[in-house]
DOVEX-515000 format. One record per residue (C-alpha): residue number from 1; residue in three letters; x, y, z. Coordinates in Angstrom, 1 decimal. Layout:
# residues N
+-----+-----+--------+--------+--------+
:   n : res :     px :     py :     pz :
+-----+-----+--------+--------+--------+
: NUM : ALA :      X :      Y :      Z :
...
+-----+-----+--------+--------+--------+
# end
This chain:
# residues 198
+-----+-----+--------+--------+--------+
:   n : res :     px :     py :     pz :
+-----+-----+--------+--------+--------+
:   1 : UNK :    0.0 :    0.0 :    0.0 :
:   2 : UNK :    1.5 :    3.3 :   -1.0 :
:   3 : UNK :    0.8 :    5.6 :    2.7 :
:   4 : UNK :    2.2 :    9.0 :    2.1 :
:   5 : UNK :    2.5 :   11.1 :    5.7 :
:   6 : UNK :   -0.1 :   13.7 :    5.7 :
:   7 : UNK :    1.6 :   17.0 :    6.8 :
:   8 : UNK :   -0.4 :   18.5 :    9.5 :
:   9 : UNK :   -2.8 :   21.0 :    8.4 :
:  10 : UNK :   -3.7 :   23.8 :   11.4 :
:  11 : UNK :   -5.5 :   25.4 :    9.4 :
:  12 : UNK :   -8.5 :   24.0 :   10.8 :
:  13 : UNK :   -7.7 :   25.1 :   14.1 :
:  14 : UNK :   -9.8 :   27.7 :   15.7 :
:  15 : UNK :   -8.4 :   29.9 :   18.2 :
:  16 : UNK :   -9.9 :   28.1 :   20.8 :
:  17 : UNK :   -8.0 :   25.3 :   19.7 :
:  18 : UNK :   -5.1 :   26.5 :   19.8 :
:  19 : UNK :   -5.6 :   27.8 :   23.2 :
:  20 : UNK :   -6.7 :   24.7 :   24.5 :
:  21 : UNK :   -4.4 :   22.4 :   23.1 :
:  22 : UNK :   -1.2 :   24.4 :   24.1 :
:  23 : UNK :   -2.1 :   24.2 :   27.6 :
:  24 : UNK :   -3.3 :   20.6 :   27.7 :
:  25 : UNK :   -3.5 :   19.2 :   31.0 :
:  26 : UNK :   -1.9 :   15.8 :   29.8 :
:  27 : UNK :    1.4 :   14.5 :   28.7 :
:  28 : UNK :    2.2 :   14.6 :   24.7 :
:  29 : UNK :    2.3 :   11.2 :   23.6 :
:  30 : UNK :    4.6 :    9.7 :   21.2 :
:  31 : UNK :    1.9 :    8.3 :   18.6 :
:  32 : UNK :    4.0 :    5.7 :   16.4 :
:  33 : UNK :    4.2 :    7.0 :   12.7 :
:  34 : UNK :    1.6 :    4.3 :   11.5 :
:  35 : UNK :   -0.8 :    5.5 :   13.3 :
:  36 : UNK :    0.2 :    9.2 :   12.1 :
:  37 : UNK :   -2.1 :   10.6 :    9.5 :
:  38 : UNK :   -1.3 :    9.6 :    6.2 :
:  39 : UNK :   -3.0 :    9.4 :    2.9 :
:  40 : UNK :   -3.4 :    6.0 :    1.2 :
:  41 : UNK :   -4.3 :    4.1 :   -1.4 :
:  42 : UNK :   -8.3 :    2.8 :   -1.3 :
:  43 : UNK :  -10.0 :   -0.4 :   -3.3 :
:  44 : UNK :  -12.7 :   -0.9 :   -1.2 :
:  45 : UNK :  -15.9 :    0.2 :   -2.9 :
:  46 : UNK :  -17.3 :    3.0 :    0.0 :
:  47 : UNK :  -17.8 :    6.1 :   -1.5 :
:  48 : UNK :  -16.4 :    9.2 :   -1.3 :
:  49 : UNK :  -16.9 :   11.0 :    2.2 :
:  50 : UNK :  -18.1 :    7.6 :    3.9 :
:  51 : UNK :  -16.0 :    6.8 :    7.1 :
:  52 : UNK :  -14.7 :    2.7 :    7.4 :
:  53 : UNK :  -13.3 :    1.6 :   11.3 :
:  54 : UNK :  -11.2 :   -0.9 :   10.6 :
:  55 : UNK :  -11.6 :   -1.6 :   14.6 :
:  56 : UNK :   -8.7 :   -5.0 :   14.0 :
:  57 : UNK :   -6.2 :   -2.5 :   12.3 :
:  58 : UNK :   -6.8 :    0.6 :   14.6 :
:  59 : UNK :   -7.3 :    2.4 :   11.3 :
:  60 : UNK :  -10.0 :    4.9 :   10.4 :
:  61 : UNK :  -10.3 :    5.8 :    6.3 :
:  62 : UNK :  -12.0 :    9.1 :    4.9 :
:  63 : UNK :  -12.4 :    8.0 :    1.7 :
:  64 : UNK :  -11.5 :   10.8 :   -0.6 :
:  65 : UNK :  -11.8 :   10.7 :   -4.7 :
:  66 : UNK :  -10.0 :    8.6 :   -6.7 :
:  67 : UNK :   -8.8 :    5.8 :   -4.8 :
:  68 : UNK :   -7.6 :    8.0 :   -2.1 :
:  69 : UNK :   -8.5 :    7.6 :    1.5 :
:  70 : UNK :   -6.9 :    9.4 :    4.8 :
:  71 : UNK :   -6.2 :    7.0 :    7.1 :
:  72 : UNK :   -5.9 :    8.0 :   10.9 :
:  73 : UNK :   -4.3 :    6.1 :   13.9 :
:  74 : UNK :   -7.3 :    5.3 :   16.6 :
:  75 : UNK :   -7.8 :    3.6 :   19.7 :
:  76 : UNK :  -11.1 :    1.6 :   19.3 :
:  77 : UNK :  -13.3 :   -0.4 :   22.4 :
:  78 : UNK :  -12.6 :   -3.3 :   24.0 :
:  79 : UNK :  -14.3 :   -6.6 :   22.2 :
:  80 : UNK :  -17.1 :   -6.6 :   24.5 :
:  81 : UNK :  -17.8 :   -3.2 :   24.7 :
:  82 : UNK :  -17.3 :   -2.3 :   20.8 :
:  83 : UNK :  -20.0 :   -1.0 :   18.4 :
:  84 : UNK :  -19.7 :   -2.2 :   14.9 :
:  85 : UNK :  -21.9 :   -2.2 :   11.9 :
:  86 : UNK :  -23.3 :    0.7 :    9.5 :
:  87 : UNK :  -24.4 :    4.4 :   11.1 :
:  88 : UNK :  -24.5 :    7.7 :   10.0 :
:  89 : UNK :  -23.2 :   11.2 :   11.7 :
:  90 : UNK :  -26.1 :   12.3 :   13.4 :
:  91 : UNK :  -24.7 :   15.0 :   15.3 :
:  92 : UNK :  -21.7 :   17.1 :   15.3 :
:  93 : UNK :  -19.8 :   19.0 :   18.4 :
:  94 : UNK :  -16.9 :   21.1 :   18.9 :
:  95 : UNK :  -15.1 :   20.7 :   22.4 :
:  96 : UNK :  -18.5 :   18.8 :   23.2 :
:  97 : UNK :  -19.5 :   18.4 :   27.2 :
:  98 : UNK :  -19.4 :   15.1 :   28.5 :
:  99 : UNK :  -22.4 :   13.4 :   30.3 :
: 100 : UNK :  -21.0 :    9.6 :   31.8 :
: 101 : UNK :  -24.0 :    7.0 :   30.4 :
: 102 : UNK :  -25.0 :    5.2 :   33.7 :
: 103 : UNK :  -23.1 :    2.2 :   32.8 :
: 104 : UNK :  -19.9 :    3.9 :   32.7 :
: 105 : UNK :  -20.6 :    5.8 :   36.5 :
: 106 : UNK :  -21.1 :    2.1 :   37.6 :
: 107 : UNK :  -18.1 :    0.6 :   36.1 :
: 108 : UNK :  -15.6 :    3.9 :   36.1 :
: 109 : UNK :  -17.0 :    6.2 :   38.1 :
: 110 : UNK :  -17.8 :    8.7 :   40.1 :
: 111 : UNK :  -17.6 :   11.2 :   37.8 :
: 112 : UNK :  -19.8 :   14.2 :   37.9 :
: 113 : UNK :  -23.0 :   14.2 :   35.9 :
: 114 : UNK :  -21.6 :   17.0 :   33.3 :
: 115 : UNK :  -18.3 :   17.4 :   32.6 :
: 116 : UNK :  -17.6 :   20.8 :   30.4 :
: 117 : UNK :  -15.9 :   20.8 :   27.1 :
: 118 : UNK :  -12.1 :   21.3 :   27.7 :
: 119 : UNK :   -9.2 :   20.1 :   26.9 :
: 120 : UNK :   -9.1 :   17.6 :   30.0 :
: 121 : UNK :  -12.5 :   16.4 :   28.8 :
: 122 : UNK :  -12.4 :   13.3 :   27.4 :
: 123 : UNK :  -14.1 :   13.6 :   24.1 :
: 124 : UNK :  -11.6 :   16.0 :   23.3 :
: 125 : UNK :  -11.5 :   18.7 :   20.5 :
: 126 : UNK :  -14.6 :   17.1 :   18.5 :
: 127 : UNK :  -17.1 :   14.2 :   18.7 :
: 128 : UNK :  -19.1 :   13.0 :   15.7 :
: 129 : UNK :  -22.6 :   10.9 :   17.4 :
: 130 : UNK :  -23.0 :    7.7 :   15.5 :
: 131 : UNK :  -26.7 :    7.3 :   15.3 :
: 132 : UNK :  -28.6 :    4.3 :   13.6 :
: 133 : UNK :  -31.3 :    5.5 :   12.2 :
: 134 : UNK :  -32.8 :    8.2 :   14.4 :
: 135 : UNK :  -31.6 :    6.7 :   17.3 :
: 136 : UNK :  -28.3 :    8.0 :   19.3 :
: 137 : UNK :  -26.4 :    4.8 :   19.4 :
: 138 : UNK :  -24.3 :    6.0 :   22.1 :
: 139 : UNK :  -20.8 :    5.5 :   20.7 :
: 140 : UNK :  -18.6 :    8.6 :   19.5 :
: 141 : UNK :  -16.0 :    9.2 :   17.2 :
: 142 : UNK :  -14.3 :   11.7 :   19.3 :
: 143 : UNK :  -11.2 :   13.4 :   20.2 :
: 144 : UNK :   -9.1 :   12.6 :   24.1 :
: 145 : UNK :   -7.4 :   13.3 :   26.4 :
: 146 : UNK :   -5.4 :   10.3 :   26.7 :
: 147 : UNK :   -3.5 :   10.2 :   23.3 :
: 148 : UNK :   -1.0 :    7.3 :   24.8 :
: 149 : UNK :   -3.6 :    5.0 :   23.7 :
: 150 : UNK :   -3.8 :    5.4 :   20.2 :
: 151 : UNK :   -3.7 :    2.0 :   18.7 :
: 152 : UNK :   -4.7 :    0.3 :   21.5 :
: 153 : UNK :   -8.4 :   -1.6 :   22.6 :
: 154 : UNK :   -9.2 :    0.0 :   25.6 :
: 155 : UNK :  -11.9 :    2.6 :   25.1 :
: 156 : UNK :  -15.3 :    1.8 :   26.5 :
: 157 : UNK :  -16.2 :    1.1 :   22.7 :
: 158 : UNK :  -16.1 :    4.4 :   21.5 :
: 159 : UNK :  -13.6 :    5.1 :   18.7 :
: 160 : UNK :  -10.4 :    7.9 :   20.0 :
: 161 : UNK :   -8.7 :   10.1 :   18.0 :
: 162 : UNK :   -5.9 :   12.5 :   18.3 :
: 163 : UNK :   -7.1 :   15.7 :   18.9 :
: 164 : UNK :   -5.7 :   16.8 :   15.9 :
: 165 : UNK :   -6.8 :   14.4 :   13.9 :
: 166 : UNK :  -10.4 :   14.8 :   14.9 :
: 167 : UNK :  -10.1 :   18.5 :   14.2 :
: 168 : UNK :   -9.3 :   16.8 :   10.0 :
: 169 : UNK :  -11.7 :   15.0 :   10.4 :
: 170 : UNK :  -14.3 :   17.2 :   11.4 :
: 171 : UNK :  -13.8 :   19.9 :    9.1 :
: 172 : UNK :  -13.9 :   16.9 :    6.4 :
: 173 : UNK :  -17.2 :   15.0 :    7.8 :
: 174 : UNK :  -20.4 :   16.3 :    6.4 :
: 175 : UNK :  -23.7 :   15.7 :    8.5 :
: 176 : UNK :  -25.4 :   12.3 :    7.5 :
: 177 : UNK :  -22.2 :   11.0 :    5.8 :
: 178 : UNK :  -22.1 :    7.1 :    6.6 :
: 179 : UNK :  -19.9 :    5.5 :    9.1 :
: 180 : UNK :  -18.7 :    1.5 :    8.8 :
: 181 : UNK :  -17.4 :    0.0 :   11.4 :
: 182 : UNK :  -16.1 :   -3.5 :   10.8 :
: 183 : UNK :  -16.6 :   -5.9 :   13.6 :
: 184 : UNK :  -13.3 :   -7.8 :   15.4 :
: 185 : UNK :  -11.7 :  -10.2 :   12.9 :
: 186 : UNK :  -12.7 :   -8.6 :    9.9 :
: 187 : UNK :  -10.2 :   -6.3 :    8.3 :
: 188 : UNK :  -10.3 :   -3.8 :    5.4 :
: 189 : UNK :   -9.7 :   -6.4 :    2.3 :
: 190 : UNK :   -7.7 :   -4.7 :    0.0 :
: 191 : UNK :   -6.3 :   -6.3 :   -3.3 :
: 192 : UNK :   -3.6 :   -8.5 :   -3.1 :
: 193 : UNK :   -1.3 :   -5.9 :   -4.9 :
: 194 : UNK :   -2.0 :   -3.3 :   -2.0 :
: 195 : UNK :   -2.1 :   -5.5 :    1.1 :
: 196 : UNK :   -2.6 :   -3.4 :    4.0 :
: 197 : UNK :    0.6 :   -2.9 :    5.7 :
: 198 : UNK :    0.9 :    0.0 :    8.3 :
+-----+-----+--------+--------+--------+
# end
C-alpha cells in the first residue's frame, strides 16, 4: 500500500483550539508514525466522504476521490464493549461536554454528571454521534485526552482520535455522511497488490 504522511494542516484550528491544546492538562504522547495521518491508497468500494473503522487494524479511512483515503491512527473499544456495523453522523460538536452513560458511572465512576468541554475532557476537540437511524447509538468518534492510547483496545467502545486528527476530520465529515465499522476479525480487504501494511 503506497501511505504517504499527511503534513499537519492547522488550518482548521480555531483559536480556541489552539488555546486549549497548548495548555493541555496531559502528557504529549509519542503516537508511532503508523498510526500518524497519512493518505493511502483505497480499493474498497465505499464512497467518497463515507468513514470505514477498521476496529482490527486501529485504522480509520476518509475515503477521498479517486482511490484515495486518509487514514488516521485510533484507539477503538474493548471486544465486549465495541460498536460495529453501519451508522451515520447524526450529530456534530466542537469541544463537546461530556455526560457519563449510567453504565460507565457504575463501572468507572464517580464522575460528575456533566463534565464541560475542555481540553481535559475526554471527548476532546470534536465528537461526531454515530446514530442508527434516528436513534443516538451511544458510541462517539471523538477526540481525548489520553493520546497514549492510540492503537490500543481499551476505550469503553467508543472510537479515540488525536485531537488533531479529529479536528481533519471534522472539518472533512459532512452531517449524515455514513460510518462503517467493521466488527473484530474482519479487516479492510484490499487487493492483493496493496495488502494493508501499516
Amino acid at each position: 500500500m503506497q501511505a504517504t504522511l499527511s503534513p499537519s494542516n492547522n488550518a482548521s484550528m480555531t483559536p480556541r483550539d489552539r488555546q486549549l491544546l497548548a495548555h493541555t492538562p496531559y502528557a504529549q504522547a509519542s503516537v508511532p508514525e503508523q498510526y500518524l495521518r497519512h493518505i493511502v491508497d483505497y480499493s474498497r468500494k465505499e464512497q467518497p466522504g463515507t468513514i470505514l473503522v477498521d476496529t482490527d487494524a486501529r485504522y480509520l479511512y476518509y475515503v477521498l476521490p479517486d482511490g484515495k483515503a486518509i487514514r488516521y491512527g485510533v484507539a477503538v473499544g474493548e471486544e465486549a464493549m465495541a460498536f460495529s456495523g453501519v451508522a451515520r453522523v447524526g450529530k456534530m460538536a466542537a469541544w463537546p461536554d461530556w455526560i457519563p452513560t449510567p453504565e460507565i458511572q457504575e463501572r468507572l465512576g464517580p464522575y460528575p454528571s456533566r463534565v464541560p468541554g475542555g481540553a481535559a475532557n475526554p471527548l476532546g476537540a470534536r465528537a461526531l454521534y454515530l446514530y442508527a437511524g434516528n436513534k443516538d447509538t451511544l458510541y462517539r468518534i471523538h477526540g481525548t485526552n489520553q493520546p497514549e492510547y492510540i492503537g490500543q483496545a481499551i476505550s469503553s467502545g467508543c472510537i479515540r482520535m488525536r485531537n488533531e486528527d479529529v479536528i481533519d476530520l471534522y472539518d472533512r465529515v459532512k452531517m449524515g455522511s455514513t460510518v462503517v465499522v467493521l466488527p473484530p476479525g474482519r479487516t479492510a480487504q484490499f487487493g492483493a497488490a496493496d495488502g494493508l501494511r501499516g
